[in-house]
N, C-alpha and C positions, 0 to 999 in steps of 0.2 A: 463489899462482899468478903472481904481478905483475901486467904488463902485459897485456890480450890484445886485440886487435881481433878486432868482429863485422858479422856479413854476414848481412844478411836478403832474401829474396826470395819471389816468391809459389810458386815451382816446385824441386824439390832440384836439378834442371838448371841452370836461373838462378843458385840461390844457388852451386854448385860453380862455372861460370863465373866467376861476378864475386868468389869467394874465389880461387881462382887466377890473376887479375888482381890485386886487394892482394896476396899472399904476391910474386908478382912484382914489382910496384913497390913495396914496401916491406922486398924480405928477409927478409919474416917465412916461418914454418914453419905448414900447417895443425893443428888439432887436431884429429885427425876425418873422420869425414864430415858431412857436413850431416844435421840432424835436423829432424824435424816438431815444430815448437811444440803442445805439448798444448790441445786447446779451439781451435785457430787453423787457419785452410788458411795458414800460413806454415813457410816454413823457415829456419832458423838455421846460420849456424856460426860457428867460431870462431879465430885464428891467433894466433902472438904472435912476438915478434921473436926470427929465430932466432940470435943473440948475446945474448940474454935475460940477464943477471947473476942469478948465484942468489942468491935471499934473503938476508938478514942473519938471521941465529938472536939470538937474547935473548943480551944482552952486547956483541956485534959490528958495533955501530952505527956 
């Protein structure tokens, strides 16, 4: 997957705000929507930088 940046907040409100503020200043692309942490009143998401380099495969180092 490489790189990805994450975003937690107490509300899916909260957390899509302040991931749409990172994807903003950072360029990066969402992954998603924000989801409920299992067991947690928290939310999660997730983004990663959208010029991301795709992996190296085995050999291509």
């Amino acid at each position: 997957m490489g790189v990805t940046y994450t975003v937690q907040g107490d509300s899916e409100g909260e957390t899509r705000v302040e991931l749409e503020r990172l994807c903003a200043a950072l360029g990066a692309e969402p992954l998603g929507r924000p989801a409920e942490l299992p067991g947690r009143p928290r939310w999660m998401a997730r983004a990663r930088p959208a010029s991301a380099p795709e992996p190296a495969t085995a050999g291509q180092e």
